[in-house]
PDB file of N, H, CA, C and O in Angstrom:
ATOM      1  N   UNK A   1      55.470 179.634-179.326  1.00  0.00           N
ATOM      2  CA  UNK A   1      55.074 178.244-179.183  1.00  0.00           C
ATOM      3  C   UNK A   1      54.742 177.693-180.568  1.00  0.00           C
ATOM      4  O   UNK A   1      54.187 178.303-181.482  1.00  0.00           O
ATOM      5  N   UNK A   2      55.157 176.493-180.563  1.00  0.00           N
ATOM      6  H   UNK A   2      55.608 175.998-179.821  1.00  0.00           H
ATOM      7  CA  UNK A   2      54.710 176.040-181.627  1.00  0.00           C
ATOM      8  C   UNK A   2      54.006 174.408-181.740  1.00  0.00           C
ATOM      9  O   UNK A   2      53.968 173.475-180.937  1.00  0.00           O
ATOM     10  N   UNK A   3      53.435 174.603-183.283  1.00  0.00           N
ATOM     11  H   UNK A   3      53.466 175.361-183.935  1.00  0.00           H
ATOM     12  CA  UNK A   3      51.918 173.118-182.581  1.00  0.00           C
ATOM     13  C   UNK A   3      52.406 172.513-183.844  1.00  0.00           C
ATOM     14  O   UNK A   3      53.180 173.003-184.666  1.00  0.00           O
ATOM     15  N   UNK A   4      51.766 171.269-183.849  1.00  0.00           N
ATOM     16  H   UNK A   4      51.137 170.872-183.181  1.00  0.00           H
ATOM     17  CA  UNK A   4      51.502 170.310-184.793  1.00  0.00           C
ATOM     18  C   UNK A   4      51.159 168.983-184.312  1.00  0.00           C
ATOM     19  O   UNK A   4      51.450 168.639-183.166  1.00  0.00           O
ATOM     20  N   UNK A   5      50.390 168.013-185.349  1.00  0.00           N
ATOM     21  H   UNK A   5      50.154 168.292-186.280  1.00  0.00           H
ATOM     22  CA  UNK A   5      49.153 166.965-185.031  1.00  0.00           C
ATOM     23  C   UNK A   5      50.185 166.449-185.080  1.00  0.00           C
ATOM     24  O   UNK A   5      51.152 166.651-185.814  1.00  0.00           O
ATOM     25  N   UNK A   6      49.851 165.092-183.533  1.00  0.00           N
ATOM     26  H   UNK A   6      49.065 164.928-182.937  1.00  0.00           H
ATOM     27  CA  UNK A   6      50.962 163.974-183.701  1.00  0.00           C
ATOM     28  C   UNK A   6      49.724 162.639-183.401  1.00  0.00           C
ATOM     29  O   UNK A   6      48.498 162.739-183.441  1.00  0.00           O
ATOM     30  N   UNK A   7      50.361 161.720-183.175  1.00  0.00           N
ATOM     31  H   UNK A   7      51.358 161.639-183.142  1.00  0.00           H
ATOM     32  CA  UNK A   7      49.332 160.954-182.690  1.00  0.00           C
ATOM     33  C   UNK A   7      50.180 160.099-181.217  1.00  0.00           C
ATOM     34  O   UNK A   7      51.323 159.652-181.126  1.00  0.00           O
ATOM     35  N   UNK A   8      49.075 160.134-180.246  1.00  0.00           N
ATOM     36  H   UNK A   8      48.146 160.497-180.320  1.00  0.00           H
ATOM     37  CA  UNK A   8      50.399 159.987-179.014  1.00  0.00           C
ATOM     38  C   UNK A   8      49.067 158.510-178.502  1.00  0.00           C
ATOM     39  O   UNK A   8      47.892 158.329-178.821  1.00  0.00           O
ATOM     40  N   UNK A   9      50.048 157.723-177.594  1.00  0.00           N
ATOM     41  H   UNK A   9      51.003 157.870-177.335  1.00  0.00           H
ATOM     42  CA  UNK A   9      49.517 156.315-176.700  1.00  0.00           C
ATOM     43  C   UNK A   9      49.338 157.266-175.325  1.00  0.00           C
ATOM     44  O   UNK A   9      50.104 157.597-174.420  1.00  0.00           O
ATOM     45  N   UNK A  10      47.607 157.594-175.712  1.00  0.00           N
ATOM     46  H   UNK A  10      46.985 157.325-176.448  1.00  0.00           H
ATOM     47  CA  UNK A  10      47.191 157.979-174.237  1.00  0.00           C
ATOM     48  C   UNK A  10      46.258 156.889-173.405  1.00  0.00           C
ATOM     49  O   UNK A  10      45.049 156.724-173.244  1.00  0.00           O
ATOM     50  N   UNK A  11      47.611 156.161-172.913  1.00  0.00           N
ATOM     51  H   UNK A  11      48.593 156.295-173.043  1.00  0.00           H
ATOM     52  CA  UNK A  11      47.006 155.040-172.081  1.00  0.00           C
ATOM     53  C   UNK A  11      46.456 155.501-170.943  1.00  0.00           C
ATOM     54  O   UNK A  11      45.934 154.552-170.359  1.00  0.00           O
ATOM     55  N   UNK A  12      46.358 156.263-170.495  1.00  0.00           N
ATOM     56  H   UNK A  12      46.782 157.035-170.969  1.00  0.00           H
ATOM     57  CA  UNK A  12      45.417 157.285-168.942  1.00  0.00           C
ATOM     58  C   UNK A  12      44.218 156.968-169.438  1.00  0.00           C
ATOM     59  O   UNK A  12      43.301 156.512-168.756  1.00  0.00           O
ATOM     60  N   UNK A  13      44.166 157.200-170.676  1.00  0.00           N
ATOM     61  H   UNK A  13      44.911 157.571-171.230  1.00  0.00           H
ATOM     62  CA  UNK A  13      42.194 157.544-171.524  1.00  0.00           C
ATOM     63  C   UNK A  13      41.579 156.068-171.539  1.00  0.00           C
ATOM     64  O   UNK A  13      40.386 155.806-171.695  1.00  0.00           O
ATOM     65  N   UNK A  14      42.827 154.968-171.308  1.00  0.00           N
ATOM     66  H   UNK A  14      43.796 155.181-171.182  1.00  0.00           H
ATOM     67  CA  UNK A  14      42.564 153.533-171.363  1.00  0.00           C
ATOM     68  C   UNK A  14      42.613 152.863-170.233  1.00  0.00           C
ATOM     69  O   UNK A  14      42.860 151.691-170.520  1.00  0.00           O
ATOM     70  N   UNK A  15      42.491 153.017-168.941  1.00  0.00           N
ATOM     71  H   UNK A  15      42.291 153.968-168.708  1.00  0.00           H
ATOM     72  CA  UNK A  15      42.852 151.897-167.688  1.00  0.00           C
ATOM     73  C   UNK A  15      44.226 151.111-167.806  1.00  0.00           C
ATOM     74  O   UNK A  15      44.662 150.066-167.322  1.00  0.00           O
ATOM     75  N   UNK A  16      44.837 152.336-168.892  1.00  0.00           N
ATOM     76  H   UNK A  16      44.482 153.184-169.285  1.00  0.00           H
ATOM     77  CA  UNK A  16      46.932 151.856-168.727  1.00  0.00           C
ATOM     78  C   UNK A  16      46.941 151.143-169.954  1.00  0.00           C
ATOM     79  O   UNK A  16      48.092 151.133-170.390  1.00  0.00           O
ATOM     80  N   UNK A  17      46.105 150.509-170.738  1.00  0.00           N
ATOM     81  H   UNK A  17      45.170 150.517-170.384  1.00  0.00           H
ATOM     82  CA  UNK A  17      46.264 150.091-172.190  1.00  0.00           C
ATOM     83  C   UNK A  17      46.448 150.795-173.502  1.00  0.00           C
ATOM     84  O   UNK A  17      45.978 151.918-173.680  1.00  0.00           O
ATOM     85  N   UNK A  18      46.984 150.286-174.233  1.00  0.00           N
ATOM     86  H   UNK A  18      47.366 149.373-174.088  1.00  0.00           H
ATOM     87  CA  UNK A  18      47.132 151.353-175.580  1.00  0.00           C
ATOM     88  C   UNK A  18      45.966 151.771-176.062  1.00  0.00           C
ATOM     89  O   UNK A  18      45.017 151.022-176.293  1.00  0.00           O
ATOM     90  N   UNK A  19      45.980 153.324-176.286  1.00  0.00           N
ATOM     91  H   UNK A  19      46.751 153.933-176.098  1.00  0.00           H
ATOM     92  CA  UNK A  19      44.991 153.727-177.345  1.00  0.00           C
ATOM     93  C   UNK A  19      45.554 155.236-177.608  1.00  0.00           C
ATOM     94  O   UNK A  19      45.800 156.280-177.004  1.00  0.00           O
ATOM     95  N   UNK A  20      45.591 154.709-178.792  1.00  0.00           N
ATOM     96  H   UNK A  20      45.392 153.861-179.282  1.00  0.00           H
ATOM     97  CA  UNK A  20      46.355 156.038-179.809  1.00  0.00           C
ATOM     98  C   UNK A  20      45.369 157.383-180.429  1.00  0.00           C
ATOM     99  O   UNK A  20      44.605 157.353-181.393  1.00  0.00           O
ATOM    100  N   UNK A  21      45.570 158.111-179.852  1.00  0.00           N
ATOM    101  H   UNK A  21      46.192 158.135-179.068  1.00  0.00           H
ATOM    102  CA  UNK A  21      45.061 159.438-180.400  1.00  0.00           C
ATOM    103  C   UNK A  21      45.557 160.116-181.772  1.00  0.00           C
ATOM    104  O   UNK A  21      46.575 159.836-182.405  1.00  0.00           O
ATOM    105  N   UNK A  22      44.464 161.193-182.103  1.00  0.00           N
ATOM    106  H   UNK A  22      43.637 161.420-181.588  1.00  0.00           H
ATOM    107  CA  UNK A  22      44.953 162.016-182.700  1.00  0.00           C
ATOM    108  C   UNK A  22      45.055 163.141-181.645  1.00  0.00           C
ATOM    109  O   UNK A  22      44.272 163.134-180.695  1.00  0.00           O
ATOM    110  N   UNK A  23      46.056 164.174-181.785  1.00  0.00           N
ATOM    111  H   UNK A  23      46.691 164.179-182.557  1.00  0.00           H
ATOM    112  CA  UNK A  23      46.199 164.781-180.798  1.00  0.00           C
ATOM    113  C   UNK A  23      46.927 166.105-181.688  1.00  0.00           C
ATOM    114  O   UNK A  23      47.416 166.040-182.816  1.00  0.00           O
ATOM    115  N   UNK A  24      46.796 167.624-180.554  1.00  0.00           N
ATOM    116  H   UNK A  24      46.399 167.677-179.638  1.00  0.00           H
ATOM    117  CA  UNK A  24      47.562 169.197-181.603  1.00  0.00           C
ATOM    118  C   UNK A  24      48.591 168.783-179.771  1.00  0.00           C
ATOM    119  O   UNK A  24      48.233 168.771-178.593  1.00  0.00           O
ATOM    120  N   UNK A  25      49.505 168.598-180.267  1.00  0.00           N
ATOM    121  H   UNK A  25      49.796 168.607-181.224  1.00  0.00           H
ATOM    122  CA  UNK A  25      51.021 168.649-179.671  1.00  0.00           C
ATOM    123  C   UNK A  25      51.833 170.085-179.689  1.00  0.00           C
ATOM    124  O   UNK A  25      51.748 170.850-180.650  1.00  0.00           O
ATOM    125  N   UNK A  26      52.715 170.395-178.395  1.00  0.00           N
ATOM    126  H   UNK A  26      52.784 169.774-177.615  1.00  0.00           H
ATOM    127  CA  UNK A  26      52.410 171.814-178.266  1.00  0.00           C
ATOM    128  C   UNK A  26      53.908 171.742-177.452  1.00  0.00           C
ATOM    129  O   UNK A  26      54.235 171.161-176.417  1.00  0.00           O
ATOM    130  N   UNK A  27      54.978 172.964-178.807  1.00  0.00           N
ATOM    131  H   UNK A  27      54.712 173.436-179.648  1.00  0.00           H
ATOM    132  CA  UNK A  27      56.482 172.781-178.225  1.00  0.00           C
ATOM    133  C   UNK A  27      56.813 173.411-177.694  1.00  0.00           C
ATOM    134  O   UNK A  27      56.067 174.350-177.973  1.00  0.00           O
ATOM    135  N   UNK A  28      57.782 173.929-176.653  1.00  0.00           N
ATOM    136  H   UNK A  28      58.388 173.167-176.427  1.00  0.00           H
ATOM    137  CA  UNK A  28      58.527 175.237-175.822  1.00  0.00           C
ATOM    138  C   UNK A  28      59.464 175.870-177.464  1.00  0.00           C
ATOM    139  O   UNK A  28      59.480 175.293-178.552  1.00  0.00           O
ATOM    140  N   UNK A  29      59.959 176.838-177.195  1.00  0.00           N
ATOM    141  H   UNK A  29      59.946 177.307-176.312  1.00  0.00           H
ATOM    142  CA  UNK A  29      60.632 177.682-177.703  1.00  0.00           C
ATOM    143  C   UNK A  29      62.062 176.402-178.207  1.00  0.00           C
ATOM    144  O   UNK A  29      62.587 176.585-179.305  1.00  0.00           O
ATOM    145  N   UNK A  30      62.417 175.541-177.574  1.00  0.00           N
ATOM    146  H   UNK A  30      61.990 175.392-176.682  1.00  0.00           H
ATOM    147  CA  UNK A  30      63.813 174.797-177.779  1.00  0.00           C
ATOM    148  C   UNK A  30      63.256 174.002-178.186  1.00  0.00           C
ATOM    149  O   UNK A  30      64.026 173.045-178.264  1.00  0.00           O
ATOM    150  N   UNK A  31      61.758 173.590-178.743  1.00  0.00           N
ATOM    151  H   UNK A  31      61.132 174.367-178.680  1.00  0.00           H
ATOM    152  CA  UNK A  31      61.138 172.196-179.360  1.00  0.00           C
ATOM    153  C   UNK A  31      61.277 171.159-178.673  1.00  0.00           C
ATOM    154  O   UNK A  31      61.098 170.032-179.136  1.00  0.00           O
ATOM    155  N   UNK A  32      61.609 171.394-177.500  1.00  0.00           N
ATOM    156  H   UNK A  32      61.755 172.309-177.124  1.00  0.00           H
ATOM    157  CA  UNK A  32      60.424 170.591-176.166  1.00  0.00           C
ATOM    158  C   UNK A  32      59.027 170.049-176.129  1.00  0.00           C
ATOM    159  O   UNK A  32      58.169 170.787-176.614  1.00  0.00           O
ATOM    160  N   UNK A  33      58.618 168.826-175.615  1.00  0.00           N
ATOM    161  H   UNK A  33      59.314 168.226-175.222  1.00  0.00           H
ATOM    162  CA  UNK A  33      57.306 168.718-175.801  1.00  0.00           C
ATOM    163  C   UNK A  33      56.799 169.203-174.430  1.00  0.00           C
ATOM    164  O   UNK A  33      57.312 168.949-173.339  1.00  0.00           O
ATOM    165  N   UNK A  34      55.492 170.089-174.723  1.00  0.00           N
ATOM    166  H   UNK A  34      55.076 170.296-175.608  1.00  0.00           H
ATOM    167  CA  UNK A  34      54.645 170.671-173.402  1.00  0.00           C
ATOM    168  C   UNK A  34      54.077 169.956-172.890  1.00  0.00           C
ATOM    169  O   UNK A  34      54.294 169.251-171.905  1.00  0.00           O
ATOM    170  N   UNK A  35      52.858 170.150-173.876  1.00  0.00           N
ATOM    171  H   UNK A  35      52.682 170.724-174.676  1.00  0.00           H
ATOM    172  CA  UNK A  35      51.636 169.438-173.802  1.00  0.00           C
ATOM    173  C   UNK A  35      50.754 169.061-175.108  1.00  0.00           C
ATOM    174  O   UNK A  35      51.082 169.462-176.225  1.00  0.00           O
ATOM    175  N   UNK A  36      49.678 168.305-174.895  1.00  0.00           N
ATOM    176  H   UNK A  36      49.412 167.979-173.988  1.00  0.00           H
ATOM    177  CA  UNK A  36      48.753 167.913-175.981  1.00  0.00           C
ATOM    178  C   UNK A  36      47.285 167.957-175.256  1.00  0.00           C
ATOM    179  O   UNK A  36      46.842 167.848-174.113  1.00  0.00           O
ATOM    180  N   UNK A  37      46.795 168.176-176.561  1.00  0.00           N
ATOM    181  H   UNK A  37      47.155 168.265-177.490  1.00  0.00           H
ATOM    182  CA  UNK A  37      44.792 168.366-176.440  1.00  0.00           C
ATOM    183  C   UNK A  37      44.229 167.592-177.719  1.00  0.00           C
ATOM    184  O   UNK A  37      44.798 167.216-178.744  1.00  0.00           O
ATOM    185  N   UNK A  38      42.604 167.469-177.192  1.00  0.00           N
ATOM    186  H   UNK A  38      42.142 167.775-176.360  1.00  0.00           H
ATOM    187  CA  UNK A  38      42.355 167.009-178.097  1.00  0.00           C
ATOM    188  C   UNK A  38      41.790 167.911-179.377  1.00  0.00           C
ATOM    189  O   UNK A  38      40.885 168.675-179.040  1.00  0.00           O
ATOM    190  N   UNK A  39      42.139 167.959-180.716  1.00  0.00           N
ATOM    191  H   UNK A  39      42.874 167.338-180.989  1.00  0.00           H
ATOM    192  CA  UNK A  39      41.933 168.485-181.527  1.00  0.00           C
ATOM    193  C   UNK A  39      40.890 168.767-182.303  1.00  0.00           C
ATOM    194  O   UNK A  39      40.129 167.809-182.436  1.00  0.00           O
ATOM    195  N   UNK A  40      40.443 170.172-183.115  1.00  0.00           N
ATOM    196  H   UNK A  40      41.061 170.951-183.007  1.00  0.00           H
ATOM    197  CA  UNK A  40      38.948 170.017-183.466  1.00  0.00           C
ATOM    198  C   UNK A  40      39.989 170.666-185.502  1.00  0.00           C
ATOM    199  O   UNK A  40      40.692 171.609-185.867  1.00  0.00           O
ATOM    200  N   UNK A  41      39.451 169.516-186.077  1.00  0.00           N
ATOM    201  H   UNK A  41      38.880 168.751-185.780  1.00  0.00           H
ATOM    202  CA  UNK A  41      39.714 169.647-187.493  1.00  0.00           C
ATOM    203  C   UNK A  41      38.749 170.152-188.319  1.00  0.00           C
ATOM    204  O   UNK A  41      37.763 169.609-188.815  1.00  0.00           O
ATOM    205  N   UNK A  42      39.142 171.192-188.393  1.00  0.00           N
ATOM    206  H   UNK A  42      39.943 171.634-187.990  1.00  0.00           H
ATOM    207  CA  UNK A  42      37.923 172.160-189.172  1.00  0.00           C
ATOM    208  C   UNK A  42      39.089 174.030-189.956  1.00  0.00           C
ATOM    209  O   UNK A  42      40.053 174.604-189.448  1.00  0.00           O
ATOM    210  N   UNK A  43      38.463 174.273-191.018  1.00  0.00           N
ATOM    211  H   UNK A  43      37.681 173.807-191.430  1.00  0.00           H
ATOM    212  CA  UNK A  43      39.115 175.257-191.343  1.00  0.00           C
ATOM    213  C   UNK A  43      37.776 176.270-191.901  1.00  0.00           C
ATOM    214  O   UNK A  43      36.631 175.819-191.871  1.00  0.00           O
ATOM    215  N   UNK A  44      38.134 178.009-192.526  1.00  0.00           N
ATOM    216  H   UNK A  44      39.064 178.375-192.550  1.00  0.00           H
ATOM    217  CA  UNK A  44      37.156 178.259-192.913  1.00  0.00           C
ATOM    218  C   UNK A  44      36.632 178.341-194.157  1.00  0.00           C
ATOM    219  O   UNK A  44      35.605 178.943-194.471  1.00  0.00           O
ATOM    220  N   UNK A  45      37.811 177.337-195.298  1.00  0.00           N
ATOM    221  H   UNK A  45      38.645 176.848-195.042  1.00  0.00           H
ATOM    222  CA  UNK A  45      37.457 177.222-196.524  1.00  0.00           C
ATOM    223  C   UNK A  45      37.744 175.315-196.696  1.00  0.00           C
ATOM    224  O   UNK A  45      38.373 174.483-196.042  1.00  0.00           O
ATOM    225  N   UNK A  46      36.890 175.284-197.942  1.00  0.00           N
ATOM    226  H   UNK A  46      36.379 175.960-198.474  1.00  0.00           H
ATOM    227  CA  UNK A  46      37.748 173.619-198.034  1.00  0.00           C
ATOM    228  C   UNK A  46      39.044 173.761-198.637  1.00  0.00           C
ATOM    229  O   UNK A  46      39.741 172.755-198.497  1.00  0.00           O
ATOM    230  N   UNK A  47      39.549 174.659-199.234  1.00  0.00           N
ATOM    231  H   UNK A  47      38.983 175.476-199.348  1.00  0.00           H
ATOM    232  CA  UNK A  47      41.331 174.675-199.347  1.00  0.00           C
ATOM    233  C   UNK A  47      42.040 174.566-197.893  1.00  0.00           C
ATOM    234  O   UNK A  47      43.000 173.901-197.503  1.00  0.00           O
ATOM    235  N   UNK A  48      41.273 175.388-197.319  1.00  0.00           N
ATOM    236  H   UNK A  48      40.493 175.929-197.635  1.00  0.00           H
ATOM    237  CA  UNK A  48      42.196 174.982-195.543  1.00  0.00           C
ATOM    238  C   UNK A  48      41.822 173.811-194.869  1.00  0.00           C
ATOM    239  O   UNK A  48      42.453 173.144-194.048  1.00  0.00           O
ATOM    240  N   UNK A  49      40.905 173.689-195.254  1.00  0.00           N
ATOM    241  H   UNK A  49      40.393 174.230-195.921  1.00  0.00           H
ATOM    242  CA  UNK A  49      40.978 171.919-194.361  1.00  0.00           C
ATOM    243  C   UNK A  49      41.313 170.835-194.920  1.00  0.00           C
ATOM    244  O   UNK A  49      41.107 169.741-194.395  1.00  0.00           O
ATOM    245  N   UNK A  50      42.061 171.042-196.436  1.00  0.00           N
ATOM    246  H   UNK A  50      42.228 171.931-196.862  1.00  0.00           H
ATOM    247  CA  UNK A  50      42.818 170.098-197.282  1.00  0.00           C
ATOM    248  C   UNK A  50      44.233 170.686-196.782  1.00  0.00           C
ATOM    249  O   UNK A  50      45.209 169.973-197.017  1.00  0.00           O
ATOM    250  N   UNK A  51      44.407 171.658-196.255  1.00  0.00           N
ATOM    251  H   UNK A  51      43.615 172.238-196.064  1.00  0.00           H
ATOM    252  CA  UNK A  51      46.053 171.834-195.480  1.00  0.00           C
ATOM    253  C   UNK A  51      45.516 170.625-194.418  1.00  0.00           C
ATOM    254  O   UNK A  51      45.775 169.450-194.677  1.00  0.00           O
ATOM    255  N   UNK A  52      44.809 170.968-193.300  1.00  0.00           N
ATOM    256  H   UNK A  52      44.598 171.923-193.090  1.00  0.00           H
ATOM    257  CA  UNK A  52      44.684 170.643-192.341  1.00  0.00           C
ATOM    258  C   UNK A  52      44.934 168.665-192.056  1.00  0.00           C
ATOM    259  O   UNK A  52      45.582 167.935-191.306  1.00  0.00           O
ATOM    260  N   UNK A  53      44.060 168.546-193.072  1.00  0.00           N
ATOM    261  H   UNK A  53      43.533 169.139-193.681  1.00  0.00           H
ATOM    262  CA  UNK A  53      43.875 167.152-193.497  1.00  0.00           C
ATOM    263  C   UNK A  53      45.728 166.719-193.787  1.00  0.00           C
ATOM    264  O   UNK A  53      46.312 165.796-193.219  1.00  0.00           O
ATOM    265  N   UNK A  54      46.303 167.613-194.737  1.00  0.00           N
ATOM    266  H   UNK A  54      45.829 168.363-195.198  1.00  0.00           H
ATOM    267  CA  UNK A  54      47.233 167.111-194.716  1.00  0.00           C
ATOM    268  C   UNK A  54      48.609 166.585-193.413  1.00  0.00           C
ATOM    269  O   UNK A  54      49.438 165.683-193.295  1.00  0.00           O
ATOM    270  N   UNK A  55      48.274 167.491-192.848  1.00  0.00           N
ATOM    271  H   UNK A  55      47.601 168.224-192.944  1.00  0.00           H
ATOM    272  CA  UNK A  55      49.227 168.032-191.503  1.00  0.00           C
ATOM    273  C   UNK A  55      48.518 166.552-190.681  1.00  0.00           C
ATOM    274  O   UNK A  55      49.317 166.120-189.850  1.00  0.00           O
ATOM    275  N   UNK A  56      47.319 165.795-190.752  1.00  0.00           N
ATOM    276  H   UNK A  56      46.670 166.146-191.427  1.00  0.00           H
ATOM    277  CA  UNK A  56      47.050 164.992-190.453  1.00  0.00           C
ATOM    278  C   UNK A  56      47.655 163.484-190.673  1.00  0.00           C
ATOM    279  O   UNK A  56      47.751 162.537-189.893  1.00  0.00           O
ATOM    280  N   UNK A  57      48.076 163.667-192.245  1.00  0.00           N
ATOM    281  H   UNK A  57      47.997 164.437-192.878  1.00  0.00           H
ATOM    282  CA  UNK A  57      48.711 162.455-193.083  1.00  0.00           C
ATOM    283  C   UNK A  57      49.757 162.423-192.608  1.00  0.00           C
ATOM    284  O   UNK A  57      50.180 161.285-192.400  1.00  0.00           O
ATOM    285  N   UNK A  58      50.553 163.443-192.261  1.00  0.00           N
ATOM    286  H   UNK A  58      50.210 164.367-192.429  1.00  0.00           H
ATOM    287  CA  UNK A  58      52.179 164.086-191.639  1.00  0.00           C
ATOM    288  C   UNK A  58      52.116 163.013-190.598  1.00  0.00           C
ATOM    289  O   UNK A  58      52.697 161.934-190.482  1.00  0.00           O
ATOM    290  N   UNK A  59      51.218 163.657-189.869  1.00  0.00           N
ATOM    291  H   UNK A  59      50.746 164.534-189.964  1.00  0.00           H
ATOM    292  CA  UNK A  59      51.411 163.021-188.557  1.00  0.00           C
ATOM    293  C   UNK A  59      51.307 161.223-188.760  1.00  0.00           C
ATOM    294  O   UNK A  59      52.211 160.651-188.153  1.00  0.00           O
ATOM    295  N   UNK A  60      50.551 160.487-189.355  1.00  0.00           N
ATOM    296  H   UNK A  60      49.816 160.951-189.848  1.00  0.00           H
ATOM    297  CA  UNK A  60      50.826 159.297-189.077  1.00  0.00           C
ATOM    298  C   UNK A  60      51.911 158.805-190.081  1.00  0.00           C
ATOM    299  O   UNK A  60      52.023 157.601-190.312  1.00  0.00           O
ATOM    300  N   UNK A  61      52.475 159.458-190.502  1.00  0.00           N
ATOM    301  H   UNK A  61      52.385 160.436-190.314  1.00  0.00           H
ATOM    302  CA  UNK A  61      53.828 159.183-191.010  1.00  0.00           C
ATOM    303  C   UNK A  61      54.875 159.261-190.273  1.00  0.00           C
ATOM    304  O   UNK A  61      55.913 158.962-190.862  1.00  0.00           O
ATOM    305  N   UNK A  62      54.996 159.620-188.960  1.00  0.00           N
ATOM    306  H   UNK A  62      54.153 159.863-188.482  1.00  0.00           H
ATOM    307  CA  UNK A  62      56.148 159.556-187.630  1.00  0.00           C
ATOM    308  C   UNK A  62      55.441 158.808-186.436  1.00  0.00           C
ATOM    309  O   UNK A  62      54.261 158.608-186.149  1.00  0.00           O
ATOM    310  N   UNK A  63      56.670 158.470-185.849  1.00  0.00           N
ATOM    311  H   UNK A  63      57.629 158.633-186.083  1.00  0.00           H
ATOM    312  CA  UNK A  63      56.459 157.348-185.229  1.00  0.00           C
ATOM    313  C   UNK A  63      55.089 157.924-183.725  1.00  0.00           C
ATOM    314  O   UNK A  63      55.080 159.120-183.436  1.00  0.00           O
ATOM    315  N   UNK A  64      54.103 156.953-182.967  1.00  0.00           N
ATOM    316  H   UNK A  64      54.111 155.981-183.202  1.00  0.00           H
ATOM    317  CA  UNK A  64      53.741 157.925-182.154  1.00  0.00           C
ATOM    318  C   UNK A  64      54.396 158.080-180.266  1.00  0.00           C
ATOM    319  O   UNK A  64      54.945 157.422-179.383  1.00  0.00           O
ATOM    320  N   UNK A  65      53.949 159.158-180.499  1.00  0.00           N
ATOM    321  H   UNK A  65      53.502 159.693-181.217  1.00  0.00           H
ATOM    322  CA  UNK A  65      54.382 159.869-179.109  1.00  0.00           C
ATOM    323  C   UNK A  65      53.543 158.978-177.963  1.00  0.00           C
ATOM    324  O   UNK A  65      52.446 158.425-178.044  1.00  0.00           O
ATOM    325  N   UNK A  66      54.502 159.064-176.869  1.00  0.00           N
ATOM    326  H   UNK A  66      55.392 159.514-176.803  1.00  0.00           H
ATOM    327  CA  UNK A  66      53.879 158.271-175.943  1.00  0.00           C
ATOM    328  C   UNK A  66      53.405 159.544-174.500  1.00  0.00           C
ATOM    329  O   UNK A  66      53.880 160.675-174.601  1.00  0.00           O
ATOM    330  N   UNK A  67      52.824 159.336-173.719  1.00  0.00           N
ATOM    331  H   UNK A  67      52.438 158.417-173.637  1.00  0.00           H
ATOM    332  CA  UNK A  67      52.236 160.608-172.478  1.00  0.00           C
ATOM    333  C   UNK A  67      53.379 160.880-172.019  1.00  0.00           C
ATOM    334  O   UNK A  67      53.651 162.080-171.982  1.00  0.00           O
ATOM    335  N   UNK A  68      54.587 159.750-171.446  1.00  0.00           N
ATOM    336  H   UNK A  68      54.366 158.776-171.476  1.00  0.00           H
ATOM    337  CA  UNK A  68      55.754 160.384-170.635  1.00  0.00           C
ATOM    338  C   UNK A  68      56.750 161.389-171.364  1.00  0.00           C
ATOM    339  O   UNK A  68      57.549 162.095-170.747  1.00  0.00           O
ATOM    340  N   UNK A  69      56.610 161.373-172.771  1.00  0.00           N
ATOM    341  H   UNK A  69      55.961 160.801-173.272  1.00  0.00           H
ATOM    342  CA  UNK A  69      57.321 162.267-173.491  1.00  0.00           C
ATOM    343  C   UNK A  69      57.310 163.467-173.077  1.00  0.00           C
ATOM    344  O   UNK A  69      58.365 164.095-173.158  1.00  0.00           O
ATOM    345  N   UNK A  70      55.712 164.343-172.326  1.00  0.00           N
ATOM    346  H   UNK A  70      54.854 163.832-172.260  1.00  0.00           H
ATOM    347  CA  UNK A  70      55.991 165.129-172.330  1.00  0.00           C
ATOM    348  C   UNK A  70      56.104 165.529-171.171  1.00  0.00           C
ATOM    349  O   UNK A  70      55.964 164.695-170.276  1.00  0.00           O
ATOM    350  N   UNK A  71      56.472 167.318-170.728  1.00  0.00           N
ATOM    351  H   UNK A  71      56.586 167.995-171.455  1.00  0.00           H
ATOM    352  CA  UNK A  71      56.912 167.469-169.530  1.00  0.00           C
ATOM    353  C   UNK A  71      55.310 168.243-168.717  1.00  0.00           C
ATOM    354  O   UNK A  71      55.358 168.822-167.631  1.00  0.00           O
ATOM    355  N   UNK A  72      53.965 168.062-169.567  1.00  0.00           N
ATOM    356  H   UNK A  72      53.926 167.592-170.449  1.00  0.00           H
ATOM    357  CA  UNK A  72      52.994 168.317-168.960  1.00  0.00           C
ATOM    358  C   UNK A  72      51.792 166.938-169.338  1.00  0.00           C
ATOM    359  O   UNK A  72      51.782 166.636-170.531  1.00  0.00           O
ATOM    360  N   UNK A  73      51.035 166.302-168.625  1.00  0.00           N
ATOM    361  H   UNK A  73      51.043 166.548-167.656  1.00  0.00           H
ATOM    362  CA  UNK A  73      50.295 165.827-168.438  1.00  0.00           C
ATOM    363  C   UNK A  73      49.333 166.010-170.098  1.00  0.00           C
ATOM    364  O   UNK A  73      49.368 165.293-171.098  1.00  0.00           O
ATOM    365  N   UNK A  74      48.533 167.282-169.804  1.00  0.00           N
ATOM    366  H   UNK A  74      48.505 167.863-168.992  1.00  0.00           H
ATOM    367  CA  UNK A  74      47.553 167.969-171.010  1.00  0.00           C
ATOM    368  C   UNK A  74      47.375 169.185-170.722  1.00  0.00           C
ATOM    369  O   UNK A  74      47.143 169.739-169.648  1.00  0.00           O
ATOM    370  N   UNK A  75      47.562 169.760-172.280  1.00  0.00           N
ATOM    371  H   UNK A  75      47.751 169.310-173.153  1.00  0.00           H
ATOM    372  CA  UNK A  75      47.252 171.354-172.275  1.00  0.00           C
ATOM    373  C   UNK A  75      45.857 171.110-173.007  1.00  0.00           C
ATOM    374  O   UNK A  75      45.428 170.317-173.847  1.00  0.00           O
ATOM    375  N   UNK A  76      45.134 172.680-171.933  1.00  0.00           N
ATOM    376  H   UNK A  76      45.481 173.324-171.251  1.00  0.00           H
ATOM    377  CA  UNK A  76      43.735 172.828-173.441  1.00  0.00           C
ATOM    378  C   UNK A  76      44.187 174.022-173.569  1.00  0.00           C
ATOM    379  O   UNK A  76      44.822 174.757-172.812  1.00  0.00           O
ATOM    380  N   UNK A  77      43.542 174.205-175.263  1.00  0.00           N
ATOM    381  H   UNK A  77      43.027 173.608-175.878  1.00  0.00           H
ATOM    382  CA  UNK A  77      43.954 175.488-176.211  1.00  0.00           C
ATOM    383  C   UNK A  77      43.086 175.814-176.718  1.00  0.00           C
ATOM    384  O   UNK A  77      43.144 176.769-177.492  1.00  0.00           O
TER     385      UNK A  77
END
């Protein structure tokens, strides 16, 4: 499996209106989308949470994911 921060329109969390998350997005083996959770950004040095941070910048640099994208509701991890 494989993860990475996206930011997805979890309008469920809104009464059906937009509101954009940060979210750890979570692929099948063929890079399928699963599922998403909500994410805890933390590492155990500050060199790793300047990766982390980055993988953050990544993410709002692509466009965001919307809930029907994927083929599960929400994963927790």
């Amino acid at each position: 499996m494989k993860w990475n921060y996206r930011i997805v329109n979890a309008t469920t969390e809104n009464g059906g209106e937009d509101w954009y998350c940060l979210r750890e997005v979570y692929y099948d083996d063929l890079g399928e989308l699963i599922g998403h959770a909500a994410p805890c950004l933390g590492a155990e040095t500050m060199d790793g949470f300047k990766k982390v941070w980055q993988m953050v910048l990544e993410a709002l640099a692509l466009p965001p994911l919307e809930e029907d994208d994927f083929t599960t509701k929400e994963t927790e991890a």
